[in-house]
N, C-alpha and C positions, 0 to 999 in steps of 0.2 A: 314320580318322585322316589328315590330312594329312600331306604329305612331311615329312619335319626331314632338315634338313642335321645331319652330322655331320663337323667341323671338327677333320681330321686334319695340319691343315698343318705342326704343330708337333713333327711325327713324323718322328724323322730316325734310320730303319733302324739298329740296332744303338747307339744314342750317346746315346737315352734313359733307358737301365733299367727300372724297376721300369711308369712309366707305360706302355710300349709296350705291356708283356706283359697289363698291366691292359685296354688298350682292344682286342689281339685276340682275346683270352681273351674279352672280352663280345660282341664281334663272331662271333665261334666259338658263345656261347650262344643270339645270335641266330636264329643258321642254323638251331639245333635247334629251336626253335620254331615249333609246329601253328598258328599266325593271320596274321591279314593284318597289315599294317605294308608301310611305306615310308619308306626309309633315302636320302638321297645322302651320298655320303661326298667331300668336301671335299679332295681331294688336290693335293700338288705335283709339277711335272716333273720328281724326283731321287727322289721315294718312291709315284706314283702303281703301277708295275709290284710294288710291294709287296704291294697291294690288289686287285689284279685280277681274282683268284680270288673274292672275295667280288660281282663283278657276274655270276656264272655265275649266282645266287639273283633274280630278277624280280624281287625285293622292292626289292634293293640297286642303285642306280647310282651311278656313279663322276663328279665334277665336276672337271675337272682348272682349278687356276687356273695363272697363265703365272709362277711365282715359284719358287724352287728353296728349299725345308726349310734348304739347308744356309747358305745366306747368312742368318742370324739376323735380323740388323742391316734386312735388305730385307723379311724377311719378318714382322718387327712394324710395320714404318711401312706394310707393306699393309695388312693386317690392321687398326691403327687406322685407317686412313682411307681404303681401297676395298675392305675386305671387302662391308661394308653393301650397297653397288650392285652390287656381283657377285653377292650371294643374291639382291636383288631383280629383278635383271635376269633371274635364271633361275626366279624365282618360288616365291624358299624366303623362309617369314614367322620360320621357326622354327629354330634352330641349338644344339644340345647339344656342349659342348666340353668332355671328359672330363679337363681340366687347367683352369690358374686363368688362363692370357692372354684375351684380350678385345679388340674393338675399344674406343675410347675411348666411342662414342655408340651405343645402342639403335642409331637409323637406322631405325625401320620393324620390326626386327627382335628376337625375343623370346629370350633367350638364359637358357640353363642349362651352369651351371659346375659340376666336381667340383674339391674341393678336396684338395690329399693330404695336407697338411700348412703349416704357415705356420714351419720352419726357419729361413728367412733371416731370420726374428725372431727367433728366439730366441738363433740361433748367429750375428749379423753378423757376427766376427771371422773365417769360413771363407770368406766370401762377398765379391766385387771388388763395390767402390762402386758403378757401375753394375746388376749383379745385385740388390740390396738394392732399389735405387730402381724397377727395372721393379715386380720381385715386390710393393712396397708401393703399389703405382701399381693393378697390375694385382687386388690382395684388394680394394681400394679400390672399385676401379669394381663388381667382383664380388658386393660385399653392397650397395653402393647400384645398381648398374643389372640385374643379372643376375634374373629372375625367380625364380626357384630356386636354391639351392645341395645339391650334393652334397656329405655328406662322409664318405670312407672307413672311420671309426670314432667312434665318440661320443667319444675325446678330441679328436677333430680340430674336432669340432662344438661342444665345451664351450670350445676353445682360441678359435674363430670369434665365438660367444656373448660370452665376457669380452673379447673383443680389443675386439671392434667394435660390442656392446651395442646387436645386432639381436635382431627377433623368432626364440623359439624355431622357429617355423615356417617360418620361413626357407629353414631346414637340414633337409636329409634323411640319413639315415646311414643307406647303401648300401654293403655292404664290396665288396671287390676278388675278382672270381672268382679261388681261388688254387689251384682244385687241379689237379696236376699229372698225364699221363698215367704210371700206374705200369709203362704195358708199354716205354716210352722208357726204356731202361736200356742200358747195354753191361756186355758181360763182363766180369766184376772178375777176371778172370785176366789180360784185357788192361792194364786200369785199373792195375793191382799191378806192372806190369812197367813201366809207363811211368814212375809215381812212385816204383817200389821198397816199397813199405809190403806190409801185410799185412792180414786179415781179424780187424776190431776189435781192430788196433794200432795207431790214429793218429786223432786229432782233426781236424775239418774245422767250415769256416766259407765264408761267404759274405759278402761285402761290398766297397762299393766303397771302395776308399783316402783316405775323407776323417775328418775329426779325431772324427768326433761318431760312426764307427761302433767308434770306442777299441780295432781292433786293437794300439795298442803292449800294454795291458795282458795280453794274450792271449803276445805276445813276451816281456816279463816272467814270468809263468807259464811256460813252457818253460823260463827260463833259471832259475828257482828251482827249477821238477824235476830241471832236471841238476846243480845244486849240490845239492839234496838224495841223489842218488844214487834218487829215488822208483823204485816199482816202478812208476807207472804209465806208460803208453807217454807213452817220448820222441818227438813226432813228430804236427807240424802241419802240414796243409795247407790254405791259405788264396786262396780263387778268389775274382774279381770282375775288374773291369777299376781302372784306376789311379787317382789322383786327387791332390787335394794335397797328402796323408801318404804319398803313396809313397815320397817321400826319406827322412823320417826314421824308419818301419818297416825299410825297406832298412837304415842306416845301423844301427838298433839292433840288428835281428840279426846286422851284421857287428861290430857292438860285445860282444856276448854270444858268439860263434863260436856260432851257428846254424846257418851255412849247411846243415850236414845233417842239421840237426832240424828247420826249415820252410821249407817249399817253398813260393812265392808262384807259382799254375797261371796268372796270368794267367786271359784269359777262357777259357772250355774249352763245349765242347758239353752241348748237355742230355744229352745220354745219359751221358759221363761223371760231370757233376755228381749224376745220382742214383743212379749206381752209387756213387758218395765217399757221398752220403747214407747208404745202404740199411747200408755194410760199415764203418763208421766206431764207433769205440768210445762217443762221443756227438759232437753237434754243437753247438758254443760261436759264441751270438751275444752280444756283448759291449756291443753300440750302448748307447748312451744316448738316444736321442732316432730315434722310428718314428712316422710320420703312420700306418702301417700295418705293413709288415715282413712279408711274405713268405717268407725262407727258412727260419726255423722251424717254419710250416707245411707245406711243402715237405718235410722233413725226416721230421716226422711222422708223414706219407703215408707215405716210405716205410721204417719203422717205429725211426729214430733217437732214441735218449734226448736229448734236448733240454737244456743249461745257456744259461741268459741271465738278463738283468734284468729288478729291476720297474720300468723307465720307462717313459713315456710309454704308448702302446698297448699294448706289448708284452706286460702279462695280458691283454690285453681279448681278444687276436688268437688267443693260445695257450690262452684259455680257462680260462686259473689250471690248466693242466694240465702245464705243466713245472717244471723244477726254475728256483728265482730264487734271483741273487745280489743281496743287498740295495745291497751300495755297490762297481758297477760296476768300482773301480780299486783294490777290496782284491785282493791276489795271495795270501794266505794265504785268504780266503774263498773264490776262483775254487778250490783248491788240495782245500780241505777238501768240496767241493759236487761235484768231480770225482771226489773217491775212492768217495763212496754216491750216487749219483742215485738218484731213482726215476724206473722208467719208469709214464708212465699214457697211453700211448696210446689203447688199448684205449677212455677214457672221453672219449675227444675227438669232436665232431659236426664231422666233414671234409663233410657234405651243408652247413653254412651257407655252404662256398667254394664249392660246383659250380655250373659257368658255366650251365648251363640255371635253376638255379633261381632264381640270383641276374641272369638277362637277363629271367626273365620279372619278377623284382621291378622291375627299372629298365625295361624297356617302358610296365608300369602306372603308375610312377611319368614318365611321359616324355608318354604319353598324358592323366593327369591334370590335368598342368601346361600342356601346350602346345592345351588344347581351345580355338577358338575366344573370344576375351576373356576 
């Protein structure tokens, strides 16, 4: 197999989410892999020392181009219009970019996108005018110049198909390696003293602060438990990093006097996050709308009863193995779904996430598509 560049530019340490975790989780499944292959990975001058570990492996080397991740604005007008002569100049024909940016033109060069999701269509109203127009700029070029598309679940690929009324072959549905190390944990005796909570007396979630992953409705529920007087535990805790519902999440728990019924952890470390998993009474994902959705599988692992929705991906991911609320922003159905859950972990297939078997899926699929013409 020839080299393929691997087009990490758009990776800026910590301020990506879900996609960062996505590309070194496959990068991780790589390494575990018995064959031969040839990786360059595509780095910048503000996230190259991220990656570097990954060039101890022969297989992998590192291309650093002269642009900094964190300058956005610098780092798409390169990318359309000198990425192209930078691969050829180093003699890569071939570039796999694990997200949906692009140069504007081929240029020589054969290119494979993953898609995660196509949101800023559906939800424009979350999303700055400019945001909208790259993202529909950049799907654009993606199913007309891109060789292949990846997409992380068949709704993302059904969502692809009806948008843009390309061939089913197109698309490849390759999910996201998601499964977590179970020995990365910390002591929930530490965890317990930091938050104050207790073992399987308080709700947890994950999400970042933006309007479509429906935290308020999760705030409402607390504040109907405490007017009910419920027996079920008063007491959520809710980690992600901030977003453009920070305001008014904040503002509704201080409208409802919550302050000591949920705690917002900010980001917090993996090892905290799956000790909140493991000792959590269930774990409530409320999103409406997932190209993929990760922390419920996550959760799963390490053996949480699971409440969320049936939107978008979210059976496809969870397998129709947890418990669903049918309409998202009912608070008496969150209410009445919290008192009986069923657990079925037990019947869940956590090997469809594991990063080795899901790298050797995308190697073959990367080797298929990129063979000579």
């Amino acid at each position: 197999m020839n080299n393929i560049a691997i087009d990490l530019l758009w990776l800026r340490p910590g301020k990506v989410g879900g996609t960062e975790f996505y590309i070194r989780n496959l990068l991780d499944g790589f390494l575990q892999l018995d064959r031969k292959f040839g990786f360059t990975l595509l780095v910048s001058e503000d996230n190259c020392a991220s990656f570097e570990h990954y060039a101890k492996d022969e297989r992998i080397t590192l291309l650093k181009a002269d642009i900094v991740s964190a300058n956005i604005a610098g780092r798409i007008l390169w990318q359309f219009f000198c990425q192209n002569r930078f691969l050829r100049k180093h003699g890569l024909r071939q570039c796999f970019i694990p997200v949906y940016c692009r140069p504007l033109f081929n240029g020589g060069i054969a290119y494979i996108n993953t898609v995660h999701d196509l949101q800023a269509a559906h939800y424009p109203e979350y999303h700055p005018f400019h945001e909208i127009a790259y993202s529909r700029l950049c799907w654009w070029l993606d199913v007309r110049c891109s060789r292949k598309l990846i997409a992380t679940t068949q709704y993302v690929k059904s969502d692809l198909l009806e948008r843009y009324k390309i061939r089913e072959d197109k698309v490849e549905v390759l999910n996201i390696p998601a499964m977590v190390n179970l020995d990365e944990i910390a002591s929930f005796a530490e965890v317990s003293r930091k938050f104050n909570i207790s073992d399987g007396e308080y709700y947890y979630t994950v999400a970042q602060m933006i309007p479509h992953k429906n935290l308020e409705t999760l705030i409402k529920v607390m504040a109907e438990l405490q007017k009910r007087q419920s027996s079920l535990p008063l007491r959520l805790l809710v980690s992600g990093i901030s977003g453009n519902a920070s305001e008014s999440v904040a503002k509704l728990i201080k409208e409802n006097q919550l302050e000591d019924v949920v705690t917002l952890t900010g980001f917090i470390k993996n090892e905290e996050r799956n000790s909140l998993y493991r000792h959590c009474r269930a774990f409530l994902f409320p999103s409406i709308f997932e190209g993929f959705g990760m922390p419920p599988i996550e959760a799963m692992a390490f053996g949480a009863t699971v409440i969320t929705t049936d939107r978008t991906s979210i059976p496809e991911v969870t397998q129709g193995k947890a418990n669903y609320v049918e309409d998202p922003f009912d608070v008496d159905a969150w209410i009445q779904t919290m008192d009986s859950p069923v657990k079925r972990n037990d019947e869940f297939d956590f090997s469809k996430y594991d990063r080795a078997y899901l790298a050797e899926k995308y190697m073959d699929f990367l080797q298929d598509n990129f063979k000579e013409g």
